[in-house]
NUSEDO-949386 format. One record per residue (C-alpha): residue in one letter; x, y, z; chain. Coordinates in nm, 2 decimals. Layout:
residues N
- A; X; Y; Z; A
...
//
This chain:
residues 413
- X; 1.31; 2.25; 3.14; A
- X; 1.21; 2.00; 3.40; A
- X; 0.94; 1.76; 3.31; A
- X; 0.60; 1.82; 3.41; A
- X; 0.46; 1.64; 3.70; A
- X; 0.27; 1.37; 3.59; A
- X; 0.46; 1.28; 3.28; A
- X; 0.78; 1.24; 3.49; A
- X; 0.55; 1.00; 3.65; A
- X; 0.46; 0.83; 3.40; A
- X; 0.80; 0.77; 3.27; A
- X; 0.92; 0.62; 3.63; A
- X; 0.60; 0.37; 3.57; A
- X; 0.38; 0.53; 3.86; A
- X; -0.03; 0.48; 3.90; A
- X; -0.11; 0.75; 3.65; A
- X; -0.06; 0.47; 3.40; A
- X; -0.23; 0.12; 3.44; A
- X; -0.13; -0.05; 3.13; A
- X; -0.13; -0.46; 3.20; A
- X; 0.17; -0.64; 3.17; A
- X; 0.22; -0.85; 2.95; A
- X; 0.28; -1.24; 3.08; A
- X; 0.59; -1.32; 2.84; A
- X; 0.86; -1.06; 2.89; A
- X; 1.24; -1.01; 2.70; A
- X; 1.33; -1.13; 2.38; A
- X; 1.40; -1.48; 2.44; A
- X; 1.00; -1.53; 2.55; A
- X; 0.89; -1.29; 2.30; A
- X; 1.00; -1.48; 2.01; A
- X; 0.82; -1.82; 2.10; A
- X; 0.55; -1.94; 1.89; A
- X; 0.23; -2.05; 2.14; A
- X; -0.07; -2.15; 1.99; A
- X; -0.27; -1.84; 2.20; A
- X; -0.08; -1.53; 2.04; A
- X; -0.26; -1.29; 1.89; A
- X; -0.10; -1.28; 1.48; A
- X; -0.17; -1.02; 1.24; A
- X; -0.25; -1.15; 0.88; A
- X; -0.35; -0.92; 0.66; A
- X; -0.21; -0.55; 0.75; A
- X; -0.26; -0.26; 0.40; A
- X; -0.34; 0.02; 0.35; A
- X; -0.47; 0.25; 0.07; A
- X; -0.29; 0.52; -0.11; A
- X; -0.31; 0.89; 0.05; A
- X; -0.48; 1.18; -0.08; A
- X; -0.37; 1.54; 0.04; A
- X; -0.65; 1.76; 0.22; A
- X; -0.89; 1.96; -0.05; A
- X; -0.67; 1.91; -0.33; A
- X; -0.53; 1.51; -0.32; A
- X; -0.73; 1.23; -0.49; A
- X; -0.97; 1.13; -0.21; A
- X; -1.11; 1.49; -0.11; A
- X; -1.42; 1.41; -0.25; A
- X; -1.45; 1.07; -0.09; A
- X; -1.62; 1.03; 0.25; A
- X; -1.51; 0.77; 0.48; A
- X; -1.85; 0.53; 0.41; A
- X; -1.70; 0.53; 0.04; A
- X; -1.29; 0.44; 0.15; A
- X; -1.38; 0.17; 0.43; A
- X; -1.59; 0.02; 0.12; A
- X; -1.34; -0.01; -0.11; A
- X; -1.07; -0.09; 0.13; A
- X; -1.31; -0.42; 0.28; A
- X; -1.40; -0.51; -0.07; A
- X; -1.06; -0.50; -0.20; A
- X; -0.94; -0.72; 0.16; A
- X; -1.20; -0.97; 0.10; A
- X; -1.02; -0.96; -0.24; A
- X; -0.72; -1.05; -0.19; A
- X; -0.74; -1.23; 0.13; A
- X; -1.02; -1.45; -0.01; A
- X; -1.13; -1.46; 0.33; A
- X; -1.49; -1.60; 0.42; A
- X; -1.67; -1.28; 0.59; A
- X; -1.89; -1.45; 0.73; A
- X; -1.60; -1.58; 0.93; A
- X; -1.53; -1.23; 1.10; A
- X; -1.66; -1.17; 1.45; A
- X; -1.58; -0.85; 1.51; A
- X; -1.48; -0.56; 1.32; A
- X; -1.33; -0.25; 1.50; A
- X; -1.32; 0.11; 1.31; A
- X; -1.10; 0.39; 1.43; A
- X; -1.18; 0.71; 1.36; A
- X; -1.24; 1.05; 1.46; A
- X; -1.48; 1.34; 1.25; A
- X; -1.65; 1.21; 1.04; A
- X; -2.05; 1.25; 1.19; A
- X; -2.25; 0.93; 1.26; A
- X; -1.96; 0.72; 1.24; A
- X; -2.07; 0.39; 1.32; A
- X; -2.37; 0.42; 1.10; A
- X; -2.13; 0.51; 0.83; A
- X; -1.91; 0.21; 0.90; A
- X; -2.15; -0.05; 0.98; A
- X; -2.29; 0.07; 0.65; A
- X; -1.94; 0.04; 0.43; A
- X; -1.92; -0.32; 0.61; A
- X; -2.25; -0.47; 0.51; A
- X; -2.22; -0.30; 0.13; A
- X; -1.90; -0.44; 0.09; A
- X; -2.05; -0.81; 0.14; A
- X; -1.99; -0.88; 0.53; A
- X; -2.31; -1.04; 0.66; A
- X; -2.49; -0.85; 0.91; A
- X; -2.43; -1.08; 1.20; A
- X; -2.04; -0.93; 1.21; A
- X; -2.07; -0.67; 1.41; A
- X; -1.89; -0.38; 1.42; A
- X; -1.79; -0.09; 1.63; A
- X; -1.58; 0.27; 1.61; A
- X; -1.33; 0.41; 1.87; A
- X; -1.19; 0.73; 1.87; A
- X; -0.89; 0.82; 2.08; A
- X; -0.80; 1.10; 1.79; A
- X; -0.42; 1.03; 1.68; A
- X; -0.42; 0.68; 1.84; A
- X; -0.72; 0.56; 1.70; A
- X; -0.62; 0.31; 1.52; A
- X; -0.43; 0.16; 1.76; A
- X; -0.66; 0.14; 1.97; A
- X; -0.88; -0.05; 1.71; A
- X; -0.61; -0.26; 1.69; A
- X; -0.59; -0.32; 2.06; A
- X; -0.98; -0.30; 2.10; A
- X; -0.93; -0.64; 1.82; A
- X; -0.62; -0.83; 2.01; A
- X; -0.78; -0.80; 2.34; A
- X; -1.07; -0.95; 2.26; A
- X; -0.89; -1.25; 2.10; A
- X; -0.69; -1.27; 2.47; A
- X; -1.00; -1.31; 2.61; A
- X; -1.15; -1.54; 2.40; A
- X; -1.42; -1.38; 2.32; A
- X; -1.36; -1.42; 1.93; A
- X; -1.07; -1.55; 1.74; A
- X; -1.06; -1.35; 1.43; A
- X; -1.12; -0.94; 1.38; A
- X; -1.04; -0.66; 1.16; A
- X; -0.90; -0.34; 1.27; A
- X; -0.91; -0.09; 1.07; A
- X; -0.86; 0.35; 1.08; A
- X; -1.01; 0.58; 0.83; A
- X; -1.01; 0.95; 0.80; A
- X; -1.14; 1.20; 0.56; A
- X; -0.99; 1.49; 0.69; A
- X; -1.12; 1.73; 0.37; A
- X; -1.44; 1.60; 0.45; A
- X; -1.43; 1.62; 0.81; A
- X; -1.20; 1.83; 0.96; A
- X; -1.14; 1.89; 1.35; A
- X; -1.45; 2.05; 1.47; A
- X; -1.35; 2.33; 1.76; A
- X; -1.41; 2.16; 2.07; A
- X; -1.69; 2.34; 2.24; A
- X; -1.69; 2.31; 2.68; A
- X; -1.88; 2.53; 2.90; A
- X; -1.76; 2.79; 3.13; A
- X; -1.73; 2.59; 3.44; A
- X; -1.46; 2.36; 3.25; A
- X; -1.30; 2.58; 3.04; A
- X; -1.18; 2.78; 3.42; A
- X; -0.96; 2.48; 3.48; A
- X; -0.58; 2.57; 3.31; A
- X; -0.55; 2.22; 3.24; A
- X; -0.87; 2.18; 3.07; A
- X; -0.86; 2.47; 2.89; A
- X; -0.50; 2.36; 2.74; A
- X; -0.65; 2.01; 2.63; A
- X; -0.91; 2.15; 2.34; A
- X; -0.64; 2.37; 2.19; A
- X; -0.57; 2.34; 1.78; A
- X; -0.26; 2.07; 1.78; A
- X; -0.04; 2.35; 1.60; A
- X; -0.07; 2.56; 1.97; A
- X; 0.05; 2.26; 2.13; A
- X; 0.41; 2.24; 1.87; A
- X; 0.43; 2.60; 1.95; A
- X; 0.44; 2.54; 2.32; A
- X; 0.68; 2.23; 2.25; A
- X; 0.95; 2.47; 2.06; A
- X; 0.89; 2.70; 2.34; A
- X; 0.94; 2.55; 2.65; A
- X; 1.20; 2.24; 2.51; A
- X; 1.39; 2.47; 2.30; A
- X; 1.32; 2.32; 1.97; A
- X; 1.43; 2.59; 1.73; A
- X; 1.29; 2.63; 1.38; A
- X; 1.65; 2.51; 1.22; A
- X; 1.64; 2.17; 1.39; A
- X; 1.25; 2.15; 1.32; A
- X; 1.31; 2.21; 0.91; A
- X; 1.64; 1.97; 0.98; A
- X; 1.39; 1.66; 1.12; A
- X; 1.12; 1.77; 0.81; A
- X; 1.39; 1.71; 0.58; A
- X; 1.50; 1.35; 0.70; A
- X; 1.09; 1.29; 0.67; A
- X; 1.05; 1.45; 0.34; A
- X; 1.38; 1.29; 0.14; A
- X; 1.35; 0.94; 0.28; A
- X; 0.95; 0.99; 0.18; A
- X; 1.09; 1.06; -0.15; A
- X; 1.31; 0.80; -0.18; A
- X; 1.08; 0.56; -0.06; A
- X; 0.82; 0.67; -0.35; A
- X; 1.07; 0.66; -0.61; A
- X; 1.19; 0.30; -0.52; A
- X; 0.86; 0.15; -0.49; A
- X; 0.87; 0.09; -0.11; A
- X; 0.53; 0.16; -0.10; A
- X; 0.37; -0.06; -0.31; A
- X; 0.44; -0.36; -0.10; A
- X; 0.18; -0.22; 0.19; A
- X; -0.08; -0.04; -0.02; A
- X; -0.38; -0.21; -0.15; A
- X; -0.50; -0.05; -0.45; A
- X; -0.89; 0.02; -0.41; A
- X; -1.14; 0.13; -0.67; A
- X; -1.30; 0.49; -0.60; A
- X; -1.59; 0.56; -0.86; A
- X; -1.40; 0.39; -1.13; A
- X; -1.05; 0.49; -1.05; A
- X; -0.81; 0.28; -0.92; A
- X; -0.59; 0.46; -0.64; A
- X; -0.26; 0.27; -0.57; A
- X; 0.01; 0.56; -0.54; A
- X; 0.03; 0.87; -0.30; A
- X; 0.00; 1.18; -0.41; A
- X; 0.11; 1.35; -0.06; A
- X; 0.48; 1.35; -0.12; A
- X; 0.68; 1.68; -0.23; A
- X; 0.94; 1.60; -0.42; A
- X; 1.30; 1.82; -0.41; A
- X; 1.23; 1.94; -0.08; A
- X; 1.57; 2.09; 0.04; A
- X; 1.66; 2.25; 0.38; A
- X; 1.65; 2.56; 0.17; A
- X; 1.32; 2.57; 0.06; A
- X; 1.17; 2.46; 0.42; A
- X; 1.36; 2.74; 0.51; A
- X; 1.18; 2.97; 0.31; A
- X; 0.83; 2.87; 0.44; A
- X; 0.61; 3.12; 0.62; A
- X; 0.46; 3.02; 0.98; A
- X; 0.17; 2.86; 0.98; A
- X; 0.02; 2.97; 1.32; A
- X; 0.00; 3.27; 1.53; A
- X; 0.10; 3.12; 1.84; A
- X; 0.43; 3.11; 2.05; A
- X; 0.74; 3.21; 1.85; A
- X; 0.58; 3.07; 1.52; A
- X; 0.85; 2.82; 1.44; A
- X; 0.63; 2.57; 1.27; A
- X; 0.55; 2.60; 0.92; A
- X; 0.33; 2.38; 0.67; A
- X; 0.66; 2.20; 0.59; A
- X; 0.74; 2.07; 0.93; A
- X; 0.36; 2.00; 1.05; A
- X; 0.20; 1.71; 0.94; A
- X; -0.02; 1.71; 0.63; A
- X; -0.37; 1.72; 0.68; A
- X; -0.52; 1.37; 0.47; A
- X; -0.72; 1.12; 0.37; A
- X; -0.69; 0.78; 0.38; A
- X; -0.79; 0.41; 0.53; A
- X; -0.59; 0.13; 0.65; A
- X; -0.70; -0.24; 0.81; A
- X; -0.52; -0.50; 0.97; A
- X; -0.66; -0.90; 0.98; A
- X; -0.59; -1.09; 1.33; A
- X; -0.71; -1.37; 1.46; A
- X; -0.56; -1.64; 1.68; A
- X; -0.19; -1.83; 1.56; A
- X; -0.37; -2.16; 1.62; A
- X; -0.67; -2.03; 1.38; A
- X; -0.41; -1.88; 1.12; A
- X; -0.23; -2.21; 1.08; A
- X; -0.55; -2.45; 1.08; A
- X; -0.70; -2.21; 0.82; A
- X; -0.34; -2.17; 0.61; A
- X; -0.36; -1.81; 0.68; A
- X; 0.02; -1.64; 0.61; A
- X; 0.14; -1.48; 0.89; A
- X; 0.30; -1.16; 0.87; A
- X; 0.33; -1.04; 1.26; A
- X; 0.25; -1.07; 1.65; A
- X; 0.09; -0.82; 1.85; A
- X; 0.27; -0.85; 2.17; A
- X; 0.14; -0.55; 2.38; A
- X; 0.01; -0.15; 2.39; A
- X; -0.02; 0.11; 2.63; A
- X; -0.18; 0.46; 2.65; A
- X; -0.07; 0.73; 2.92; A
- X; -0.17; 1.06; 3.00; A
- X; 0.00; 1.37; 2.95; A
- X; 0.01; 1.78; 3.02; A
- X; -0.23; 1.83; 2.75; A
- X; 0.02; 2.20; 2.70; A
- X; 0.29; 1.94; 2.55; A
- X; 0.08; 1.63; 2.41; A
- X; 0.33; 1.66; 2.13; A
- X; 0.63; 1.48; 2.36; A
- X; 0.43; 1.21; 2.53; A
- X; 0.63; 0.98; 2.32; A
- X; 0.92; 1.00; 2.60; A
- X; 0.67; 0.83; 2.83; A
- X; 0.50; 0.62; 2.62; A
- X; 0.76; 0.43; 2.45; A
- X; 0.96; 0.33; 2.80; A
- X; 0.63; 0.23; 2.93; A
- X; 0.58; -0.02; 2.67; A
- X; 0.95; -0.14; 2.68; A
- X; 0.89; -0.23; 3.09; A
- X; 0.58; -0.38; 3.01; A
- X; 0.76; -0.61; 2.72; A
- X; 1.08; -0.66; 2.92; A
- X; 1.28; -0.49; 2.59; A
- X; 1.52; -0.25; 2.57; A
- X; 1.52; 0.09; 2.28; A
- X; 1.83; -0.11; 2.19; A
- X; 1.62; -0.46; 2.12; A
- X; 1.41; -0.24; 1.88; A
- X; 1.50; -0.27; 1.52; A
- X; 1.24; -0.04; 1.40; A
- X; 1.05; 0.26; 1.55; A
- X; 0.74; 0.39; 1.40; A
- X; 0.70; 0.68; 1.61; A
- X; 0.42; 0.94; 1.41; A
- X; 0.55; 1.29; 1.27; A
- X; 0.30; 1.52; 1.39; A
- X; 0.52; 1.79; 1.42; A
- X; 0.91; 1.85; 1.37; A
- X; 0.89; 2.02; 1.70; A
- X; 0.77; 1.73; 1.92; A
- X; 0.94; 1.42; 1.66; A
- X; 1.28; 1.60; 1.74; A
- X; 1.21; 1.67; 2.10; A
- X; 1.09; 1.28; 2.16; A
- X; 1.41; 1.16; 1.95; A
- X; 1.65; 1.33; 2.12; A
- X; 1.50; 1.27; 2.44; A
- X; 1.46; 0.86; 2.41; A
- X; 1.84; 0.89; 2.21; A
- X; 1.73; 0.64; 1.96; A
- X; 1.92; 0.62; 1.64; A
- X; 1.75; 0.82; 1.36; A
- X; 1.84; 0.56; 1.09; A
- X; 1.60; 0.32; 1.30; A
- X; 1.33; 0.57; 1.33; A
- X; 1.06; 0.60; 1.01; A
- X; 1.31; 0.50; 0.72; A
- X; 1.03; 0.57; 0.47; A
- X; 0.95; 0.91; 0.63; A
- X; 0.67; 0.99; 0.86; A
- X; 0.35; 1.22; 0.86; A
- X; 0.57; 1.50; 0.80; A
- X; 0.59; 1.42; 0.43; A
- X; 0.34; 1.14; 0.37; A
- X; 0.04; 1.36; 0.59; A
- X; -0.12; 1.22; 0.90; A
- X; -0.52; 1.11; 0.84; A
- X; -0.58; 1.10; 1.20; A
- X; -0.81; 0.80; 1.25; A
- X; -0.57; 0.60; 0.99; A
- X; -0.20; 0.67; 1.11; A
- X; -0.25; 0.41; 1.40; A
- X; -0.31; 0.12; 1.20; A
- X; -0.11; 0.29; 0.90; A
- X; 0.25; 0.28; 1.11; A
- X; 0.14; -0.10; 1.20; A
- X; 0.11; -0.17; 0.82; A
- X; 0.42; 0.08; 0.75; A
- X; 0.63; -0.12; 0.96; A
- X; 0.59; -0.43; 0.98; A
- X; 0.65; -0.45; 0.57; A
- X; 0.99; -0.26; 0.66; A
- X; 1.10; -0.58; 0.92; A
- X; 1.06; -0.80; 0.63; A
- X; 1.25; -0.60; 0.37; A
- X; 1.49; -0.61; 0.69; A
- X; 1.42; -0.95; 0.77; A
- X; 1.43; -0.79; 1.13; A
- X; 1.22; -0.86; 1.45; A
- X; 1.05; -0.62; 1.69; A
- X; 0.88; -0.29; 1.58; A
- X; 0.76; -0.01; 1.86; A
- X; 0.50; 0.21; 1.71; A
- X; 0.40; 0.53; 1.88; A
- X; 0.24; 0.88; 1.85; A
- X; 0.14; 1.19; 2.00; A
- X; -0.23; 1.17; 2.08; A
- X; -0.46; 1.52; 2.07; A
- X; -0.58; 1.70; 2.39; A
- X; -0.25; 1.53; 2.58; A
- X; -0.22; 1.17; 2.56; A
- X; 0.02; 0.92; 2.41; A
- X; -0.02; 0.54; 2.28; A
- X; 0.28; 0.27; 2.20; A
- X; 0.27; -0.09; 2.13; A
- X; 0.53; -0.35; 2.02; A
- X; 0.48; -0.62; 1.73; A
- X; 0.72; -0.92; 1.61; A
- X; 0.78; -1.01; 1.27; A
- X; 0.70; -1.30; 1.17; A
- X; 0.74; -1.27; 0.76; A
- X; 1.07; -1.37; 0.64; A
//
């Protein structure tokens, strides 16, 4: 099937996306150290709870970003009263900057830091990130947190409510569809069947797996303290998954030819996850260890029908605008939303599965949607130092038809 209009668009580079370039392009400049760049610090995350039934369903997002800035001032030992800015992405929960400014000031951040919440649903936390790194390229400040939080048993997706006069447009109309209408229109029109869906579930579920039972995960999760509790482990992952048993899963949605299934769909979670930046000048004055550079990020648009693959025209868009190649890239972090639209995306940028979510993906560890931004950033930059490799792409799918991608450099070795 050809490619709808405007994302072809977008993948050629056209005007329906105006990312900024980014001044130092390719490898070569990429890798230099300038006093200006925009480092990552800090970058954790909590533990995952599933949906209703995980560890966090009773814990609202006020309560997480609590523990989660309590237990960064922690172990950063940062001063907060040296934080300038503080950026929160997130997407359901009601009154959410009350909530977070709230968290911020209970944890101990004076309350001349201010703070401020984005949502761009599935991208949120990226664009926390971003909101964070731009303003440290404008000098505005010089040291942020980012951070993405969702309580998705607390808050789940409200139906998106438009009058009449908006709802006539097709496109429109398309865009405030449940996510799990846009995999079935993915399978559908990209030929995704439900045996290559279950196939991609199961690379997401067994490497999860793996990852849990070797400890991977304990090198990016912070443990925090919930009414008491200590949470340090996720209790998201299924264990002896096989291709049988996905097999053997009812649909989970009426829609299209009802090839997804609650095995190869994202989980539905909870969970919070922050990154410290600041300026590289500022990190080395203030002997603050390094662990990354943001380089760049971009956001395009999308036929909201098949939000699930913009991917495809997000992740070329940020290699032009970084001067990489998909073969420069050790490590993709590209979210699991669904096995129809992670399959699709894969097969479409060819980019070797072995460098594409080693640990798993939403899939198998579930997708908090306000958290899985800055989650992948934490996720992978900890997997180029295990590597000791360079460049990470992160990307996702982003509701109602848009995508987000950005490119970091490890700098921990």
């Amino acid at each position: 099937m050809l490619l709808p209009r405007t994302l072809a668009a977008i993948a050629r580079g056209s005007p329906y996306s105006r990312a900024a370039s980014t001044s130092a392009k390719g490898v070569s400049a990429l890798l230099l150290k300038n006093p200006e760049d925009v480092v990552i610090t800090f970058a954790k995350r909590t533990a995952m709870g599933r949906a209703k039934k995980g560890q966090l369903k009773d814990t609202p997002v006020d309560e997480l970003l609590h523990a989660l800035f309590k237990a960064t001032l922690q172990e950063t030992k940062l001063d907060p009263s040296k934080i300038e800015d503080i950026f929160v992405g997130t997407c359901h929960p009601p009154s959410p900057l009350y909530v977070s400014r709230a968290a911020a000031l209970a944890a101990g951040i004076p309350a001349e830091v201010p703070i401020a919440t984005v949502n761009r649903l599935c991208s949120s936390g990226l664009q926390a990130i971003r909101g964070i790194a731009q303003a440290i390229q404008t000098g505005s400040i010089s040291l942020g947190l980012a951070a993405g939080v969702e309580s998705m048993s607390l808050n789940p997706r409200p139906t998106p409510e438009v009058v009449d006069a908006v709802k006539a447009n097709a496109q429109a109309e398309d865009c405030i569809q449940p996510m799990g209408w846009t995999s079935e229109m993915v399978a559908r029109a990209y030929d995704v069947s439900r045996e290559k869906q279950d196939q991609y579930a199961l690379y997401s579920h067994t490497r999860a797996q793996a990852a849990l039972e070797k400890g991977v995960f304990t090198e990016e999760i912070v443990p925090i303290e919930i009414q008491g509790k200590i949470i340090s482990v996720d209790d998201t992952i299924r264990k002896g998954v096989t291709l049988e048993s996905l097999a053997g899963l009812k649909s989970a949605f009426e829609w299209g030819d009802r090839r997804s299934t609650a095995g190869n769909s994202a989980g539905v979670g909870d969970g919070a996850a922050l990154c410290v930046i600041t300026t590289r000048k500022r990190a080395e004055a203030e002997g603050f260890e390094i662990l990354g550079k943001y380089v760049a990020s971009t956001f395009v648009g999308v036929e909201p029908r098949f939000m699930g693959i913009s991917p495809i025209a997000a992740v070329p868009k940020i290699l032009e605008q970084t001067g990489l190649t998909k073969e420069d890239i050790d490590l993709f972090e590209i979210n699991e939303a669904f096995a129809s639209q992670w399959a699709y995306c894969l097969e479409y940028l060819q980019v070797p599965i072995e460098k594409v979510n080693p640990n798993g993906g939403s899939l198998a560890l579930t997708h908090p949607l306000g958290m899985t931004g800055v989650r992948q950033v934490v996720t992978g930059l900890a997997e180029l130092r295990r590597r000791d490799a360079r460049f990470l792409c992160t990307s996702m799918c982003v509701g109602s038809g848009m995508g987000g991608a950005a490119v970091f450099v490890n700098e921990a070795h």
